[in-house]
MIKEDO-376684 format. One record per residue (C-alpha): residue number from 1; x, y, z. Coordinates in nm, 3 decimals. Example, Ala and Ser with C-alpha at 12.3 -4.5 7.8 and 13.67 -1.06 7.14 Angstrom:
BEGIN
+-----+---------+---------+---------+
!   i !      xx !      yy !      zz !
+-----+---------+---------+---------+
!   1 !   1.230 !  -0.450 !   0.780 !
!   2 !   1.367 !  -0.106 !   0.714 !
+-----+---------+---------+---------+
This chain:
BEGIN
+-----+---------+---------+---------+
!   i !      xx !      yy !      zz !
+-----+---------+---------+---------+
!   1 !  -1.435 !   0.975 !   1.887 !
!   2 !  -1.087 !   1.086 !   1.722 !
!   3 !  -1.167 !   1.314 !   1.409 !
!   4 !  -0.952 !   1.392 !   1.133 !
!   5 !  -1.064 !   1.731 !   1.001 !
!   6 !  -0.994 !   1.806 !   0.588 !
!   7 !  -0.754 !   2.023 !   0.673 !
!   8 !  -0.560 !   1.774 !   0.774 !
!   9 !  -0.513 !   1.797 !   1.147 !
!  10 !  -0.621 !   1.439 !   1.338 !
!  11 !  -0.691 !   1.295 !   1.678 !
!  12 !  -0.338 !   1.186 !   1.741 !
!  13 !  -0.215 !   1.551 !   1.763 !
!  14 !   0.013 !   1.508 !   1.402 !
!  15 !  -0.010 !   1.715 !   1.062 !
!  16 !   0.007 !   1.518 !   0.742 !
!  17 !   0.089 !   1.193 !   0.851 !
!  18 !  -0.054 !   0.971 !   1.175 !
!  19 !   0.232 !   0.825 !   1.301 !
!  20 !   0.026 !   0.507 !   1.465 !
!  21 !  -0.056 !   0.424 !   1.087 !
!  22 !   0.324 !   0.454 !   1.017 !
!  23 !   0.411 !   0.231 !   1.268 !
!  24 !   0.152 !  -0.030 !   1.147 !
!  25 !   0.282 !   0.015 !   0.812 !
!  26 !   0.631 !  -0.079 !   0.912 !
!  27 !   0.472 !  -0.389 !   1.123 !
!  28 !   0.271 !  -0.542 !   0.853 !
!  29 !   0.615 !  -0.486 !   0.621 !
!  30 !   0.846 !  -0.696 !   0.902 !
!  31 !   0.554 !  -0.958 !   0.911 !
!  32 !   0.586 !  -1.020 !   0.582 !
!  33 !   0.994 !  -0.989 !   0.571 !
!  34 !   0.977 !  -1.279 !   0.880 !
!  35 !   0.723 !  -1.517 !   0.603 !
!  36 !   0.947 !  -1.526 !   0.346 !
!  37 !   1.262 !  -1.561 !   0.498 !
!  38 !   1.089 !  -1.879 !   0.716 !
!  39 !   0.791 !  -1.998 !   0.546 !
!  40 !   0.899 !  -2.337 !   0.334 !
!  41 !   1.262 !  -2.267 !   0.374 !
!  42 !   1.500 !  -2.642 !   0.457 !
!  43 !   1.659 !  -2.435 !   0.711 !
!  44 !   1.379 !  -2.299 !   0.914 !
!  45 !   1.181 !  -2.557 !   1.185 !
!  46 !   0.868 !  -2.550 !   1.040 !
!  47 !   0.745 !  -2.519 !   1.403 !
!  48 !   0.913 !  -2.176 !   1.356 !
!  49 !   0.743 !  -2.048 !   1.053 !
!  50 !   0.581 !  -1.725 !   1.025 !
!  51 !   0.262 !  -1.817 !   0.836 !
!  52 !   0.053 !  -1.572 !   0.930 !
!  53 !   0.266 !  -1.271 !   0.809 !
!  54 !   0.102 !  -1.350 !   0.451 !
!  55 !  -0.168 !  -1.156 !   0.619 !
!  56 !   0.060 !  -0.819 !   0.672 !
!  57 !  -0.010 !  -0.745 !   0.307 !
!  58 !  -0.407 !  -0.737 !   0.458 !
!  59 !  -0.307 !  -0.464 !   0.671 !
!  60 !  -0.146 !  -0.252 !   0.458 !
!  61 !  -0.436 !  -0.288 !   0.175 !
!  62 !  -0.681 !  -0.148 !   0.495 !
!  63 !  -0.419 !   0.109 !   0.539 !
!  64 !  -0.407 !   0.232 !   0.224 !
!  65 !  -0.808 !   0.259 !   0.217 !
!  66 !  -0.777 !   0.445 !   0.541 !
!  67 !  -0.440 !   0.697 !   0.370 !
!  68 !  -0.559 !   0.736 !   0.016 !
!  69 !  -0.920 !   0.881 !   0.157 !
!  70 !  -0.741 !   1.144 !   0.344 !
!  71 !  -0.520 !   1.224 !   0.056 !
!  72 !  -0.853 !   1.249 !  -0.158 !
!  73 !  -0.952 !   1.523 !   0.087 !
!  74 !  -0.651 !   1.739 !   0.047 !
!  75 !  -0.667 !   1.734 !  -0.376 !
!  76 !  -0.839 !   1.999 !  -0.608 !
!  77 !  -0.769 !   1.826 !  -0.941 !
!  78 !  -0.727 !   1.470 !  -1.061 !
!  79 !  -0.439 !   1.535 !  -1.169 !
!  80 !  -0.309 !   1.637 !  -0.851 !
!  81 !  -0.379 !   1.312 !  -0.704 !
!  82 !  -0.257 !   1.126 !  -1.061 !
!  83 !   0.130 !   1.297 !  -1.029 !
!  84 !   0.129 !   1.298 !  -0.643 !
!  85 !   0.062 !   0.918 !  -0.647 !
!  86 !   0.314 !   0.836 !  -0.954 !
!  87 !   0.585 !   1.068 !  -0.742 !
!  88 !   0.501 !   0.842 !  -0.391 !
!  89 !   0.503 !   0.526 !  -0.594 !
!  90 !   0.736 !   0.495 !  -0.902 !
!  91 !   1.042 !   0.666 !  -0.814 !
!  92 !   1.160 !   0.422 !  -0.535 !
!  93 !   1.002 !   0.124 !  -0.718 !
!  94 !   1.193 !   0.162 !  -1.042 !
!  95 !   1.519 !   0.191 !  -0.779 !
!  96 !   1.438 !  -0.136 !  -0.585 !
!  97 !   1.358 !  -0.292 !  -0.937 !
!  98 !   1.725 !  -0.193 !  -1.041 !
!  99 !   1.889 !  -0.311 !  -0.767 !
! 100 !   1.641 !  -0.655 !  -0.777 !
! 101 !   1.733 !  -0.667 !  -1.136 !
! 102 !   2.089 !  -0.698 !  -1.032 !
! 103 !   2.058 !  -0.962 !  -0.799 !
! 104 !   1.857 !  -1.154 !  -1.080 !
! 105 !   2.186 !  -1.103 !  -1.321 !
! 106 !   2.454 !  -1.237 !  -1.073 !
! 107 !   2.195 !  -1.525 !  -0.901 !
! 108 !   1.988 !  -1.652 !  -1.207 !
! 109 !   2.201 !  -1.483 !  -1.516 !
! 110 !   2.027 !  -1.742 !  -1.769 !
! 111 !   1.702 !  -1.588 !  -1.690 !
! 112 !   1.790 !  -1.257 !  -1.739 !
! 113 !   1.588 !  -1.082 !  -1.922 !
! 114 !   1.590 !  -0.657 !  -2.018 !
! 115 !   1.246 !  -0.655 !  -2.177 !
! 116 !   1.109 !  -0.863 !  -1.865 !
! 117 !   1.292 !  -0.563 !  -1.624 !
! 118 !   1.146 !  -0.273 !  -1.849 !
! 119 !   0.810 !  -0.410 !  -1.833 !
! 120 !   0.867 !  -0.489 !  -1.443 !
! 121 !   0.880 !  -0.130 !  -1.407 !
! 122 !   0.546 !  -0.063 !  -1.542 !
! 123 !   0.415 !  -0.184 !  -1.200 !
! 124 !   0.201 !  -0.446 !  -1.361 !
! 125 !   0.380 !  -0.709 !  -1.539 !
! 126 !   0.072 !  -0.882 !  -1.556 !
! 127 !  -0.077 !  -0.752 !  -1.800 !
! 128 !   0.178 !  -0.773 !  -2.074 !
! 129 !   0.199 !  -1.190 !  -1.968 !
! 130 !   0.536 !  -1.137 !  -1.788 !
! 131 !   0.603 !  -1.267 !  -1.378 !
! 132 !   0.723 !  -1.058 !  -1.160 !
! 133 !   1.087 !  -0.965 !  -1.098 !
! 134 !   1.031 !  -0.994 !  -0.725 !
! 135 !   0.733 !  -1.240 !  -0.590 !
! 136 !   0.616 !  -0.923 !  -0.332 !
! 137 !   0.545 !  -0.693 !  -0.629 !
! 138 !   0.184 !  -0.871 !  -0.729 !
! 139 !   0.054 !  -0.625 !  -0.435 !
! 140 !   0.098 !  -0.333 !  -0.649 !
! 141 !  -0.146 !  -0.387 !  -0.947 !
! 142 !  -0.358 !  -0.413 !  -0.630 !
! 143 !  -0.300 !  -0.074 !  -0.569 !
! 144 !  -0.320 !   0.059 !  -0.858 !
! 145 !  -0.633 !  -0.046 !  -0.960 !
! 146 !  -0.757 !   0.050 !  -0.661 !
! 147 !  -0.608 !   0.424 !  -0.693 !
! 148 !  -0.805 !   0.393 !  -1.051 !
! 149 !  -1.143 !   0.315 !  -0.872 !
! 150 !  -1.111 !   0.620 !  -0.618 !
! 151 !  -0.967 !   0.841 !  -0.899 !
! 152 !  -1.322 !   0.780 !  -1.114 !
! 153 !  -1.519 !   0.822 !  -0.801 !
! 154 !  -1.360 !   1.159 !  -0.775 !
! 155 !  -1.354 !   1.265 !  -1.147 !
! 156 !  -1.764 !   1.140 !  -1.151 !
! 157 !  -1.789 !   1.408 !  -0.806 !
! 158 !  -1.876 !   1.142 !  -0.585 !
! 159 !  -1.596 !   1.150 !  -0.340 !
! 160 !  -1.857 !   1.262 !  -0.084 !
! 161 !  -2.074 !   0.966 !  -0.103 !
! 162 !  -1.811 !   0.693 !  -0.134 !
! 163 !  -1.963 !   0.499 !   0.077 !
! 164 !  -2.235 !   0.403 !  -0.172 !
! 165 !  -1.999 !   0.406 !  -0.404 !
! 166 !  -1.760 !   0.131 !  -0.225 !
! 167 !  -2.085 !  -0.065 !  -0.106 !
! 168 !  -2.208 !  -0.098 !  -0.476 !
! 169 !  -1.875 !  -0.199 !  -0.596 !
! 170 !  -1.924 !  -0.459 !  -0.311 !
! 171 !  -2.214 !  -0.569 !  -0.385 !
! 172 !  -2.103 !  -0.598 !  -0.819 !
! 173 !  -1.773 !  -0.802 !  -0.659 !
! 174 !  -1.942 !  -1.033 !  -0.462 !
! 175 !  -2.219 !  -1.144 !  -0.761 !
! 176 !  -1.924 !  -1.184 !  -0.987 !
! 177 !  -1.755 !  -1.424 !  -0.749 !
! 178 !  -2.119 !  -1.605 !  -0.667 !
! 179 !  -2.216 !  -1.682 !  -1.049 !
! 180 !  -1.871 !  -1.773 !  -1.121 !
! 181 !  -1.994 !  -2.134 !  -1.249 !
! 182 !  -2.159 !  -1.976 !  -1.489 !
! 183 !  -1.866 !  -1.796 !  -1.698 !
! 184 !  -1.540 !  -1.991 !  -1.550 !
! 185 !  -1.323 !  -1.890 !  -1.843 !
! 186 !  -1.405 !  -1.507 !  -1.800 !
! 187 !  -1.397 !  -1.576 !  -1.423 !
! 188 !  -1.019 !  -1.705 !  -1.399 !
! 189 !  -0.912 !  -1.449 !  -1.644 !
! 190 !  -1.054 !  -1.128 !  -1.419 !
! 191 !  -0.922 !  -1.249 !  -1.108 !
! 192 !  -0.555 !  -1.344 !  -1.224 !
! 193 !  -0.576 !  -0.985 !  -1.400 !
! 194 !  -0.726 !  -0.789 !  -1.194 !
! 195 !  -0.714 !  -0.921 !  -0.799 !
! 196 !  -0.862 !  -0.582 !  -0.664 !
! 197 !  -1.179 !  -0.790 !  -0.675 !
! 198 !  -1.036 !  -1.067 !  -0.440 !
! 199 !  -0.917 !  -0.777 !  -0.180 !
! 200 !  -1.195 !  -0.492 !  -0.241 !
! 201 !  -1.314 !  -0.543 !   0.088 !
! 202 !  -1.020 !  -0.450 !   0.310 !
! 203 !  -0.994 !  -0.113 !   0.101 !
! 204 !  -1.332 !  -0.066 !   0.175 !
! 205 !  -1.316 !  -0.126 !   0.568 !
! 206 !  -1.021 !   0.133 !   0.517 !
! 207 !  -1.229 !   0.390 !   0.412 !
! 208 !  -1.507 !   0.327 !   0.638 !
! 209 !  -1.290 !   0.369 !   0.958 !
! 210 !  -1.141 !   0.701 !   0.737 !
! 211 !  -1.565 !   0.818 !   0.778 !
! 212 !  -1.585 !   0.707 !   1.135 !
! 213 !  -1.280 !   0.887 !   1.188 !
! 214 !  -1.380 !   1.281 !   1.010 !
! 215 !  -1.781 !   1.152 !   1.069 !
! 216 !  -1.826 !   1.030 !   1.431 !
! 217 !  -2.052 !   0.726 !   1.454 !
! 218 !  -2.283 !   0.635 !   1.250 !
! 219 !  -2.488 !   0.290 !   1.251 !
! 220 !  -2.537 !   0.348 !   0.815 !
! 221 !  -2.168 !   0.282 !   0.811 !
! 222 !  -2.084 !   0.045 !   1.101 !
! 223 !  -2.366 !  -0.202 !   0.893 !
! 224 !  -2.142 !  -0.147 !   0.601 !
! 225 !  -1.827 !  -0.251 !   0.811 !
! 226 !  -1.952 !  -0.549 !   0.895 !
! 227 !  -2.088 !  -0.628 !   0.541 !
! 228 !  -1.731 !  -0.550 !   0.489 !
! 229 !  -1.591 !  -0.793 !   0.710 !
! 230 !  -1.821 !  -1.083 !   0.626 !
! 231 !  -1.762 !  -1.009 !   0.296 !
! 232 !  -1.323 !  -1.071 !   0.360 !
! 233 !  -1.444 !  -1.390 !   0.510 !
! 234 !  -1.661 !  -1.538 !   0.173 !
! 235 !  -1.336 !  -1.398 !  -0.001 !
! 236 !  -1.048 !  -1.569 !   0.193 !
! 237 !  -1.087 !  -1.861 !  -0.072 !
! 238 !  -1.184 !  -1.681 !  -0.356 !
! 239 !  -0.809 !  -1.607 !  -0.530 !
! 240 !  -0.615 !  -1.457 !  -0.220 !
! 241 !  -0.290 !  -1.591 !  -0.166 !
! 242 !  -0.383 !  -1.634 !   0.209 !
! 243 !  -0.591 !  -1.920 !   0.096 !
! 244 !  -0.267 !  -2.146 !   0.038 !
! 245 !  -0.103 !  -2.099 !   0.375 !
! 246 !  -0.332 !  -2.047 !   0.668 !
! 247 !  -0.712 !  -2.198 !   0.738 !
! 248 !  -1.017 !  -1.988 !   0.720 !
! 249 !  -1.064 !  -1.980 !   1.063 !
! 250 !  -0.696 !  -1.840 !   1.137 !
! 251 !  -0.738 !  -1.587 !   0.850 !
! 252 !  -1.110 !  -1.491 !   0.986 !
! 253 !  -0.960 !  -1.399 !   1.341 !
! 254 !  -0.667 !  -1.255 !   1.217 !
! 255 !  -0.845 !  -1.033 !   0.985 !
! 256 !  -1.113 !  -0.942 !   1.306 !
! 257 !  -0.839 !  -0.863 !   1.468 !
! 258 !  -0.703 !  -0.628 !   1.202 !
! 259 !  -1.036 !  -0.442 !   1.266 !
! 260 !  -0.980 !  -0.451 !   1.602 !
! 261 !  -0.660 !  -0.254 !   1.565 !
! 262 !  -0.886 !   0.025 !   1.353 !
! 263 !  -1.137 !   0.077 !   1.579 !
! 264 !  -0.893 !   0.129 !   1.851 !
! 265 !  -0.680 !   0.356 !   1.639 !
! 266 !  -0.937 !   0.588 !   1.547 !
! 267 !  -1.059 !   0.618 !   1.896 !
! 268 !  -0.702 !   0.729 !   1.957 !
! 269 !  -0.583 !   0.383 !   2.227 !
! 270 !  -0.283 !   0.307 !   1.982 !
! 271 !  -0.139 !   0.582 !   2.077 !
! 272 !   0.186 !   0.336 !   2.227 !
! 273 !   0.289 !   0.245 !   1.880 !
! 274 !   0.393 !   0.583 !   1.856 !
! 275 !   0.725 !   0.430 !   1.903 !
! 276 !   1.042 !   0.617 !   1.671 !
! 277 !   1.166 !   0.274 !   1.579 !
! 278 !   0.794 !   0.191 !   1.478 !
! 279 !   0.719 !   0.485 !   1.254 !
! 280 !   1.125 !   0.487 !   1.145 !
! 281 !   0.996 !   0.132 !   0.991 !
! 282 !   0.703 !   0.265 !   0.873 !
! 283 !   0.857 !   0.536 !   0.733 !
! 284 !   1.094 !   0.274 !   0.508 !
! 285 !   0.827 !  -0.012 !   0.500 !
! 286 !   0.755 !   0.052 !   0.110 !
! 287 !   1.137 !  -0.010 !   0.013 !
! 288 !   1.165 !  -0.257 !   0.261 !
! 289 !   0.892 !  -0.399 !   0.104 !
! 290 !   0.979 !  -0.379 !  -0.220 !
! 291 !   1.350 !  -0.525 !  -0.172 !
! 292 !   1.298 !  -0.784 !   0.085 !
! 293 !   1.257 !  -1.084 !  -0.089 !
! 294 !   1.434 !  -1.182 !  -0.390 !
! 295 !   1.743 !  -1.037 !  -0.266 !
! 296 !   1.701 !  -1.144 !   0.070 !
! 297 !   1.671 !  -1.498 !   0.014 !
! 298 !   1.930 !  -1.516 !  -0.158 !
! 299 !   2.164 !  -1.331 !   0.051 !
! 300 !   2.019 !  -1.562 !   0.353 !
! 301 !   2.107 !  -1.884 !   0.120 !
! 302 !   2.446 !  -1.754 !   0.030 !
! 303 !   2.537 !  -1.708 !   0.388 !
! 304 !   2.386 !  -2.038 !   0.494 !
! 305 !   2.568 !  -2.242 !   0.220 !
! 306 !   2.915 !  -2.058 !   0.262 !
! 307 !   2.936 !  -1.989 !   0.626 !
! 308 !   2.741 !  -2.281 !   0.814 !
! 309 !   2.605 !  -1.989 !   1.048 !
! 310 !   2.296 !  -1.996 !   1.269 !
! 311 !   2.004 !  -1.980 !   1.021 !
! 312 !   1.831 !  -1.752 !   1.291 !
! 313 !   2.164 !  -1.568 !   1.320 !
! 314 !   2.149 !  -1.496 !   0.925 !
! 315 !   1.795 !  -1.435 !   0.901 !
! 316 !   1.829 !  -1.135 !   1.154 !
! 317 !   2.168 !  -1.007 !   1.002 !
! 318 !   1.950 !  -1.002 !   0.645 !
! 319 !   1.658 !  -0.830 !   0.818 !
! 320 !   1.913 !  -0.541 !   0.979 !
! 321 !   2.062 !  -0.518 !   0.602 !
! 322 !   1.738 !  -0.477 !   0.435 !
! 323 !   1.631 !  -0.231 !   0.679 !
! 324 !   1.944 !  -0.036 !   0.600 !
! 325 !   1.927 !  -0.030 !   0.205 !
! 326 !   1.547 !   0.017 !   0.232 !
! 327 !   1.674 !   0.350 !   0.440 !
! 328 !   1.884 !   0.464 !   0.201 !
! 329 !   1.693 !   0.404 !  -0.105 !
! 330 !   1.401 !   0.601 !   0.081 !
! 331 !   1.607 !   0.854 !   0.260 !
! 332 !   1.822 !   0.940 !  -0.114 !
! 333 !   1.551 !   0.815 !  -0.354 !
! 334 !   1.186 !   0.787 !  -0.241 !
! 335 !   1.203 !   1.160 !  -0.061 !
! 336 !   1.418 !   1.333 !  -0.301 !
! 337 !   1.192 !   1.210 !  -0.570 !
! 338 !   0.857 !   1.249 !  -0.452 !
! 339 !   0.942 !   1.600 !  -0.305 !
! 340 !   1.081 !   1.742 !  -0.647 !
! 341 !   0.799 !   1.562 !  -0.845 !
! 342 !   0.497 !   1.744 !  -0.594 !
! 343 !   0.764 !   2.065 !  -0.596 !
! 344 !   0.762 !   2.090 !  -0.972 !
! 345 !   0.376 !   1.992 !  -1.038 !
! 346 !   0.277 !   2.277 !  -0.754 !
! 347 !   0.492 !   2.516 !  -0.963 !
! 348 !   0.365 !   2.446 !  -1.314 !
! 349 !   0.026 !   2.486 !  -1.171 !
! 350 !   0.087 !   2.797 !  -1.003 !
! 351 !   0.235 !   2.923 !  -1.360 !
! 352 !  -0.020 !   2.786 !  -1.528 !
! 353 !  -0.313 !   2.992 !  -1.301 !
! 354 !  -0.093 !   3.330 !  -1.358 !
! 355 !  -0.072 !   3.288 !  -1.701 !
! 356 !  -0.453 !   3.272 !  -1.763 !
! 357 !  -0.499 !   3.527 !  -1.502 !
! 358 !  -0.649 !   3.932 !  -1.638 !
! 359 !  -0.344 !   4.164 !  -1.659 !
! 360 !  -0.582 !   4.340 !  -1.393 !
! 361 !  -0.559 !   4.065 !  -1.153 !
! 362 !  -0.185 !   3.980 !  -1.166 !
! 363 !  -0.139 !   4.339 !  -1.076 !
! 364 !  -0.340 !   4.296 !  -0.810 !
! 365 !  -0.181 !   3.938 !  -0.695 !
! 366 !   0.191 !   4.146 !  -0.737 !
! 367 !   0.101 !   4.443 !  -0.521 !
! 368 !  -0.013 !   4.225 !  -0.250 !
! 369 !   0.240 !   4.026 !  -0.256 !
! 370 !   0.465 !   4.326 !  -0.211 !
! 371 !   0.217 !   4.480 !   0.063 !
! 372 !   0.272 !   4.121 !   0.240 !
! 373 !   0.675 !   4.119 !   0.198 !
! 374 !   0.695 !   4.519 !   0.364 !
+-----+---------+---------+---------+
């Protein structure tokens, strides 16, 4: 089996990032692009729909199980993982929240609210009883509550057995969702606030194929995979937005499928989605993500009303323009960003460890440095 050693190095011959993930990335992102520019829309055959790219959001939650346990491997301090995450994340969001916001104050100016954009950009409107700017941006709470999760099994040093970790948190989830009769009022509140525990388990299978992956094979974790897996299934209508749009038989074989996709993947047979247009999306998926819908809609409805143009027509030309501001904002925003932020934090560190260093040892550290240099 494909192994993915802690320094970083993996089956699929790449350093730092695995460019088959990348390219899944960027597919689950254009799956869910294609559902909300044709799911329920007057213009759109409904024959034509793209229902099932609700599910791309599934992928990308596995994904990130499967990404954020490699980051957690190449970490020596929380707070290493706190600032590199806040530099990946909030930098580009706060961008595509401007440029949403503006959208919102030509399209829907008697709505317009500052507070409701300054709270946006706390990632989790949520919480402070305010929607969304953008529908797409409920994933992200997700996320973060998940990042919280992993961060305390790090910070309680038990990073090593996560699995036990994840398969108790399981276990907690899945009892909460069972007695639910029992406390409905607490029950609605904690999965409206926090709908980590209607996704858990596609974080989990994440980080499972992330162990089969560094591990090898092991039948401890391939039981947990599939108490994983049957575990998405008693979930699918639990508080998932899947639940609305596609049965539980559709979601249950697209979601096997998803699995599927991992086991082949870490066994290195995706190696053909290694494509540069691929991992070019993939690369862009989180801005592309992040600006699709709001705007794009109503771009797509502006065109449709004022033009009369071929809805399929304006629902590509939207696609290729999202794809192009999602570049730039990643390629001047997201980068940029994220590289000065991990830049900075490495320094401050580094100046940090000299300055609580023995004059002794600096010495030391300066002479071979020099030795190093000649």
């Amino acid at each position: 089996m494909g192994q993915i050693s802690s320094h970083g190095k993996n089956a699929f011959g790449q350093t730092g990032r695995l460019q088959e993930l990348d390219a899944l990335r960027g597919l689950a992102a254009l799956s869910v692009v294609l559902f909300h520019y044709t799911h329920n829309q007057p213009h759109i055959d409904s024959n034509f729909a793209f229902s099932y790219g609700i599910t791309g959001v599934d992928l990308f939650f596995m994904i990130s199980g499967f990404t954020i346990s490699l980051s957690m491997t190449k970490i020596s301090h929380w707070k290493s993982f706190v600032v590199y995450r806040f530099g990946r994340l909030y930098p580009a969001f706060w961008m595509c929240v401007l440029i949403t916001s503006a959208f919102v104050l030509i399209y829907d100016f008697q709505h317009f609210k500052l507070s409701d954009v300054l709270i946006n950009m706390t990632m989790v409107p949520a919480y402070f009883g305010v929607e969304d700017l953008d529908g797409s941006y409920w994933t992200l709470a997700v996320e973060l509550v998940f990042y919280l999760w992993i961060l305390c099994i790090y910070m309680a040093g038990k990073i090593k057995d996560i699995e036990l970790s994840g398969m108790l948190t399981l276990m907690v989830i899945l009892a909460f969702h069972f007695f639910r009769p029992f406390y409905p009022a607490l029950y609605t509140l904690v999965v409206t606030k926090i709908q980590l525990i209607n996704h858990f388990p596609l974080f989990f299978s994440g980080i499972l194929f992330y162990q089969f992956s560094c591990r090898g094979f092991s039948m401890e974790n391939l039981l947990l995979m599939f108490i994983s897996i049957f575990a998405a299934f008693y979930l699918h209508d639990k508080g998932g937005r899947a639940m609305y749009l596609i049965s539980y038989q559709e979601h249950l074989l697209i979601i096997l499928f998803y699995h599927v996709v991992f086991a082949l993947l870490i066994y290195g047979k995706m190696k053909f989605l290694a494509k540069p247009q691929l991992v070019f999306l993939g690369t862009i998926s989180y801005s592309l993500y992040l600006l699709h819908q709001y705007m794009g809609r109503k771009i797509i409805d502006s065109l449709l009303t004022y033009t009369h143009a071929n809805s399929y027509f304006v629902i590509a030309l939207v696609v290729l323009l999202n794809i192009l501001l999602a570049y730039v904002v990643t390629r001047f925003v997201e980068i940029p960003a994220n590289t000065y932020i991990r830049n900075g934090y490495k320094t401050a560190v580094q100046q940090s460890s000299i300055k609580t260093l023995h004059p002794f040892e600096i010495e030391r550290k300066f002479q071979n440095h020099s030795h190093q240099q000649t």
